[in-house]
C-alpha positions as CSV (number, residue, x, y, z in Angstrom):
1,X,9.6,8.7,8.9
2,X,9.4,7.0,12.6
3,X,6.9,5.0,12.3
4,X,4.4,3.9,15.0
5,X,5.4,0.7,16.5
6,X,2.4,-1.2,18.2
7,X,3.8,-4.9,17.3
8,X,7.9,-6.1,17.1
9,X,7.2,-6.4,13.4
10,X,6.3,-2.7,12.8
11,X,9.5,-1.7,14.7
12,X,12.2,-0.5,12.3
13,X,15.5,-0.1,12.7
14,X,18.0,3.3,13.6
15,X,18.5,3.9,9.6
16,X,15.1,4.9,9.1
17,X,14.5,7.0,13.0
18,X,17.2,9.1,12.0
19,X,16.2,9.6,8.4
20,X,12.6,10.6,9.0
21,X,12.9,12.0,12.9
22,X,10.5,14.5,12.3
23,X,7.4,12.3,12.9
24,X,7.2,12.4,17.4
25,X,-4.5,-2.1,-1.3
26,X,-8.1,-4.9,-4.3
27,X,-10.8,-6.6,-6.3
28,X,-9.4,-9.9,-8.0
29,X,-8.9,-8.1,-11.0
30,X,-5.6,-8.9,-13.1
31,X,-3.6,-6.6,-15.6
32,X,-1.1,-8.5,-18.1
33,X,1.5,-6.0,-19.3
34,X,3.5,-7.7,-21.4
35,X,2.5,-5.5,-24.5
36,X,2.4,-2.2,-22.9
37,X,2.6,0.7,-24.4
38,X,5.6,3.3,-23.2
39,X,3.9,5.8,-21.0
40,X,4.9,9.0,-23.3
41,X,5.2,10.8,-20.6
42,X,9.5,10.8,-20.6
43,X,10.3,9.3,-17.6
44,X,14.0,8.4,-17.5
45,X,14.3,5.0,-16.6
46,X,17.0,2.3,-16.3
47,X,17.5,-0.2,-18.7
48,X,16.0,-3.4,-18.2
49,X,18.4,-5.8,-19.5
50,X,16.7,-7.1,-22.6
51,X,16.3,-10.8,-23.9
52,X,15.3,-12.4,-21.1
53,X,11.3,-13.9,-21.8
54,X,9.0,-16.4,-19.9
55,X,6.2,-15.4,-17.1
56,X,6.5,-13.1,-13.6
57,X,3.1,-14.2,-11.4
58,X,2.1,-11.0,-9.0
59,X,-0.5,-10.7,-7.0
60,X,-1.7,-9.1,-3.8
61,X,-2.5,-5.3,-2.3
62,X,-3.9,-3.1,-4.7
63,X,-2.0,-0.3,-2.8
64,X,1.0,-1.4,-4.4
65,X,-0.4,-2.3,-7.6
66,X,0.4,1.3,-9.5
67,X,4.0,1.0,-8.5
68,X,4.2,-3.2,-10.1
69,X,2.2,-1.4,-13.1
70,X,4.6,0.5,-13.7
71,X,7.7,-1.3,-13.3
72,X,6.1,-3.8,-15.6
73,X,5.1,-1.9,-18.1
74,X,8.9,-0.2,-18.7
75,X,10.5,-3.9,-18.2
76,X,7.7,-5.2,-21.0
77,X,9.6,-2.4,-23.2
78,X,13.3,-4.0,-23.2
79,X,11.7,-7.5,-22.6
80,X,8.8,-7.8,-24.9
81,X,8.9,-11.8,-24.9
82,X,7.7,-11.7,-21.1
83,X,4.3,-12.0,-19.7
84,X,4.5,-9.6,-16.5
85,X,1.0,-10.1,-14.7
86,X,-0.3,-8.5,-11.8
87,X,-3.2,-8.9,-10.1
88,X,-4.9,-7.0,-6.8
89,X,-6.6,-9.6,-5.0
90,X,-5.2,-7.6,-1.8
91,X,-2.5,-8.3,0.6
92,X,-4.0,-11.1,2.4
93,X,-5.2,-12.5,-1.1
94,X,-1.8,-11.8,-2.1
95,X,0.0,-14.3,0.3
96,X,-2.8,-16.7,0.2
97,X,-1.6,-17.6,-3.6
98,X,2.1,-16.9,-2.7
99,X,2.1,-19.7,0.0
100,X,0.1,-22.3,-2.3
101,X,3.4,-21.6,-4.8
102,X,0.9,-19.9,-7.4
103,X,2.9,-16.5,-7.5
104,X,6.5,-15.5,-7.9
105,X,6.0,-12.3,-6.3
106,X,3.5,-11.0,-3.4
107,X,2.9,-7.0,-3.1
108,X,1.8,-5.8,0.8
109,X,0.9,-3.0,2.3
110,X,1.9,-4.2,5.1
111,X,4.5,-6.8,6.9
112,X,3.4,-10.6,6.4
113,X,2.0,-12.2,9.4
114,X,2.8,-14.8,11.4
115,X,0.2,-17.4,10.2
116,X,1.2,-16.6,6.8
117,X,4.8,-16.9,7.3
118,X,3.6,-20.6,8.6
119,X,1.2,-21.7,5.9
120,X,4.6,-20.5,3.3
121,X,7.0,-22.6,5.7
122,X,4.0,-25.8,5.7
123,X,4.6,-25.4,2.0
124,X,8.4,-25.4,1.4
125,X,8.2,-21.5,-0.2
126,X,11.6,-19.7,1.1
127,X,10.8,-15.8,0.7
128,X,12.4,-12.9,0.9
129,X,11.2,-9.6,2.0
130,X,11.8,-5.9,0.6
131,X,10.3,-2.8,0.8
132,X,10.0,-0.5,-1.6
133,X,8.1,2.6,-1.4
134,X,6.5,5.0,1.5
135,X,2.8,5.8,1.3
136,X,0.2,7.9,3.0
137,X,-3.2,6.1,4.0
138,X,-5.4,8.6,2.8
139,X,-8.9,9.7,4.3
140,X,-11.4,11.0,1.4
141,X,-14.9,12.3,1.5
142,X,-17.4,13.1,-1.2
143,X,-16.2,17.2,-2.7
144,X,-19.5,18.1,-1.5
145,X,-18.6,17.6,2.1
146,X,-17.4,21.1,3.7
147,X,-17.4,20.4,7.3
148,X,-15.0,17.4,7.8
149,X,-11.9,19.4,7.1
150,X,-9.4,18.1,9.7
151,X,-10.5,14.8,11.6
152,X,-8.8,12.9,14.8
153,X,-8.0,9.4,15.1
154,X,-10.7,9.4,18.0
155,X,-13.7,10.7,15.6
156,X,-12.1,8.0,12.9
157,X,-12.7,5.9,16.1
158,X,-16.4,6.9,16.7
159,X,-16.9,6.1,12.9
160,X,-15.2,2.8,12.3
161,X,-15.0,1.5,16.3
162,X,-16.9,-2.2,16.5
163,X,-19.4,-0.5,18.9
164,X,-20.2,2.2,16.2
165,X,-22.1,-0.8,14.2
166,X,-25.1,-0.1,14.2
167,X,-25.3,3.1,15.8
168,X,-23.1,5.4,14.6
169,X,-25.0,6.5,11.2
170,X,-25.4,9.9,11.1
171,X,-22.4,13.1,10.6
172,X,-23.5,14.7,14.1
173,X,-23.1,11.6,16.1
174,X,-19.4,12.0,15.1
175,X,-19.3,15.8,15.8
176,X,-22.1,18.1,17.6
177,X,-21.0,20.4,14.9
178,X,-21.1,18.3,11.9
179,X,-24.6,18.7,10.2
180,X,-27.5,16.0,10.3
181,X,-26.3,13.8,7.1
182,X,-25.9,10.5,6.9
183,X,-22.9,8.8,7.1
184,X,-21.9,6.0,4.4
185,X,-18.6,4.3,5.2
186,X,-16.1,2.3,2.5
187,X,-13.0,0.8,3.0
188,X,-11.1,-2.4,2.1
189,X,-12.1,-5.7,3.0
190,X,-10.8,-8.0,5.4
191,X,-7.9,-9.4,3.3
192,X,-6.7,-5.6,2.5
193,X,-3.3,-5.0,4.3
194,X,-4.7,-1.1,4.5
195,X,-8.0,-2.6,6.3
196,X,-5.1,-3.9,8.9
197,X,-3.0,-1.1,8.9
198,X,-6.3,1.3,9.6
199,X,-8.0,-0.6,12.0
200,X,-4.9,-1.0,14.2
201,X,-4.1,2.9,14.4
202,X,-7.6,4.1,14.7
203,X,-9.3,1.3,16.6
204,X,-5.9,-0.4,18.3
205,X,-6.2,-3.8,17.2
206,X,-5.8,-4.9,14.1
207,X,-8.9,-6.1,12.1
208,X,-10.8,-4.6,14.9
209,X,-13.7,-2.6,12.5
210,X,-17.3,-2.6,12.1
211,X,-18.6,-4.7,9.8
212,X,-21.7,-2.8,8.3
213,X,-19.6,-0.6,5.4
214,X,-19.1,-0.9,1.9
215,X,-15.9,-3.4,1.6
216,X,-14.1,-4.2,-1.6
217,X,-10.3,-5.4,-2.2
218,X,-10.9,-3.0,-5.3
219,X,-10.1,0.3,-4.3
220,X,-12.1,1.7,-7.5
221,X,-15.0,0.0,-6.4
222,X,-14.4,2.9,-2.8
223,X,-13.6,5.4,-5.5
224,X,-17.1,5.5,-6.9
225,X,-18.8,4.4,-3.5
226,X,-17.5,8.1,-2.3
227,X,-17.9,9.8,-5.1
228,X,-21.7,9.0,-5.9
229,X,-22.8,9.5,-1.6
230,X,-22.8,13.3,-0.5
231,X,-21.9,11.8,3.3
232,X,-19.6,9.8,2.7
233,X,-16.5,8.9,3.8
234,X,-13.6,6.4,2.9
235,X,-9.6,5.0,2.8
236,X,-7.1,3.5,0.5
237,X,-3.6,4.0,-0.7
238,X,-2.7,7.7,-1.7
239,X,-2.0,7.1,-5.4
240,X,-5.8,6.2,-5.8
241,X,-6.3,10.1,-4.2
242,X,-3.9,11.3,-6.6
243,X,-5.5,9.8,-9.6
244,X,-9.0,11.0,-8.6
245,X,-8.3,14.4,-7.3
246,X,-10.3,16.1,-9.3
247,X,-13.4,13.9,-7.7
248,X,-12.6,13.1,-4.2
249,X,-11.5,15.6,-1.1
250,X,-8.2,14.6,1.2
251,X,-9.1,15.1,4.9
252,X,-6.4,16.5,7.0
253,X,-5.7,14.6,9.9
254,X,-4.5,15.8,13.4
255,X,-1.1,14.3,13.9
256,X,0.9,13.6,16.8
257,X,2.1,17.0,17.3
258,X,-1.6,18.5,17.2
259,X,-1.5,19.6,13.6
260,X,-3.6,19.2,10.9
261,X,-2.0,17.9,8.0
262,X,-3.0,16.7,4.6
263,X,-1.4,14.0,2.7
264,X,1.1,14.3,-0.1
265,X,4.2,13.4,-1.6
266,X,5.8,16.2,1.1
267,X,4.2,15.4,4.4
268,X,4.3,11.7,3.5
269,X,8.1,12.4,2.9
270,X,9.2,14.4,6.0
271,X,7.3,12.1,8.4
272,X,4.5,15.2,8.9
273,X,1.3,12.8,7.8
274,X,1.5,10.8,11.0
275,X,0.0,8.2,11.9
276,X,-0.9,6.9,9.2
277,X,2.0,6.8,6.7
278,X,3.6,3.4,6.0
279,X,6.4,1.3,4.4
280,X,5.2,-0.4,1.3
281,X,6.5,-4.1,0.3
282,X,6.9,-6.9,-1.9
283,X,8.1,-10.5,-1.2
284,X,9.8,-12.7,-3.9
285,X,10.0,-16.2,-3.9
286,X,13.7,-17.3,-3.3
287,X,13.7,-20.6,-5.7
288,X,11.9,-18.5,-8.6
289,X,14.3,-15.5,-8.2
290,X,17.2,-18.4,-8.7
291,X,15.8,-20.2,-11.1
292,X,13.6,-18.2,-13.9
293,X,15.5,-15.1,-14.9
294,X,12.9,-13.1,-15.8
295,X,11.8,-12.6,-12.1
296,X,15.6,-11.8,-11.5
297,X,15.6,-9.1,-14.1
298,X,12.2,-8.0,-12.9
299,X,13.5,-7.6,-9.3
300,X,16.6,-6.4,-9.9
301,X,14.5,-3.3,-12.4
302,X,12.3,-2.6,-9.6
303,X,15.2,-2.3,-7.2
304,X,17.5,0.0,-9.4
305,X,17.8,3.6,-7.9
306,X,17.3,5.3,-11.6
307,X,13.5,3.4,-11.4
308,X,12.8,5.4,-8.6
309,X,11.1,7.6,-10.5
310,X,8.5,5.0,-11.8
311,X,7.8,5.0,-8.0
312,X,7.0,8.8,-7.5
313,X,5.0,8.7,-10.9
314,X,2.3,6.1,-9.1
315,X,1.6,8.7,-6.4
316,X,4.5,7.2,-3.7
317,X,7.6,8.0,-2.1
318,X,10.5,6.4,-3.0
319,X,12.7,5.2,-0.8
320,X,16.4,7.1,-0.1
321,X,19.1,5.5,-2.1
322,X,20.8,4.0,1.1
323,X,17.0,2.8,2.4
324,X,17.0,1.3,-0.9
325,X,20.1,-0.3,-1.1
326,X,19.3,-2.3,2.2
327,X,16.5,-3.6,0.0
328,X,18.9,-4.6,-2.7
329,X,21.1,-6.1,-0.3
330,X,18.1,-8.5,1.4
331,X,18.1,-9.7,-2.0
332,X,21.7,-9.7,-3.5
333,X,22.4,-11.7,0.2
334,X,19.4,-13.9,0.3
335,X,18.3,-13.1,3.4
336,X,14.7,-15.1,4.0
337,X,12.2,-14.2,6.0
338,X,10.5,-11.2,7.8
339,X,12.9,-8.7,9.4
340,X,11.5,-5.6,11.4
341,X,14.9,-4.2,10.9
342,X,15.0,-4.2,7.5
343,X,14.9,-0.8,6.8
């Protein structure tokens, strides 16, 4: 999956181009897992190492959320003395708490910025960054919507552009041929690494968006915004479309090649759902991942090939075994720090 590279930081190295050729999120909520229940559903899983106990802190995008759920819940299994929490306060959230040392371990939908990497430096946190699943942003409108069936990054543009504040409100403003009904927008909040990752492929800048929509950092909160207005139309991760299928419609979006394509585990897979497919991450702080070995364990779970599985079950891709193995590697070598290369 080549992904679109507007900044140095969302350039990624030859591994992943010649893998994936084919392509020319939040709410402050908190889950604690340590007493979760297996999921019944059979998933073959690699064992967790048991008898290690004591607390993993996560927080951040509520994209990545469903994949830390489940990680945690099958490592609560083997280790049922630890306290694995995670909350969804979004990616920005996420490293807000992960600088200020309140966290172990940061989830992002997207790379960590500069500023951030600072305000972690300011404080003395060493980090170390790994990616761990592909996702598919995912466009959704109300099931009573029958005309937006395939949409363009320009019409996302009319909708979301900051000039369409206040004056873009209406369907037909987006499309002559769209009907007179009004338009209701939701999408992440500001400190959503999906907001970021949105507004720079549709509007080319990121955090470039209007400002009069329905935000949250909880993506269930854009679930029922959606699924209560007839015109409306929202984003988030793809798992959240999987788990509300049966309420929400996936619009197909024009790719690169002129296509219309909708998103799944397939097109998100073989680099077809362009743009706006994406690496997934999470960052571990270096001195907890030495010193507390739970986190260890808990890393090292995540990061076993047989737990890809776990991934695929939360509505993502998992990443090839050798795509995977760089991530081990990062972690197994300590090497801090973003790296646009790293896949």
């Amino acid at each position: 999956m080549e992904f679109k590279a507007r900044k140095m930081r969302y350039a990624y190295s030859a591994t992943l181009l010649a893998l994936l050729t084919s392509l020319a999120a939040c709410g402050g909520g908190t889950t604690t897992t340590a007493d979760a229940p297996a999921d019944g559903g059979g998933t073959e899983v690699a064992a967790a190492g048991g008898g290690v106990s004591g607390d993993v802190l996560i927080d951040g995008s509520s994209t990545v959320f469903p994949i830390a759920e489940a990680m945690s819940e099958e490592f609560s299994i083997a280790n049922p003395d630890t306290n694995v929490t995670v909350g969804v306060s979004g990616s920005g959230g996420g490293f807000k708490k992960f600088c200020a040392g309140e966290t172990d371990i940061s989830n992002a939908s997207r790379p960590i910025k500069d500023k951030e990497v600072a305000a972690c430096e300011e404080a003395g946190i060493e980090f170390i960054e790994v990616p761990i699943a592909f996702d598919g942003l995912t466009i959704v409108t109300n099931q009573a919507n029958d005309w937006a069936q395939c949409l363009t990054t320009e019409q996302l543009n009319v909708m979301w552009s900051p000039d369409s504040e206040g004056s873009v409100s209406n369907w037909n403003q987006v499309d002559p041929s769209f009907p007179d009904q009004a338009l209701g927008l939701y999408g992440p909040g500001t400190d959503s690494g999906t907001f970021d990752y949105f507004t720079d492929e549709v509007n080319g800048e990121e955090g470039a968006s209007r400002g009069d929509y329905t935000a949250s950092e909880d993506d269930n909160v854009i679930v029922n915004g959606v699924t209560g207005d007839e015109g409306a139309l929202g984003y988030f991760g793809y798992a959240y479309f999987e788990e509300n299928s049966g309420s929400l419609k996936a619009v197909e979006i024009q790719n690169e090649a002129g296509e219309c394509v909708a998103p799944s585990t397939e097109t998100i897979a073989d680099g077809s759902y362009n743009p706006m497919s994406r690496p997934l991450f999470f960052y571990v702080k270096k001195e907890a991942y030495d010193t507390k070995e739970q986190v260890k364990a808990f890393v090292d779970f995540m990061l076993d090939p047989a737990n890809g599985v776990l991934v695929g079950d939360s509505g993502y891709v998992a990443l090839p075994d050798d795509i995977l193995g760089n991530s081990k590697a990062r972690v197994d070598d300590a090497k801090l720090g973003t790296d646009p290369t790293n896949l």
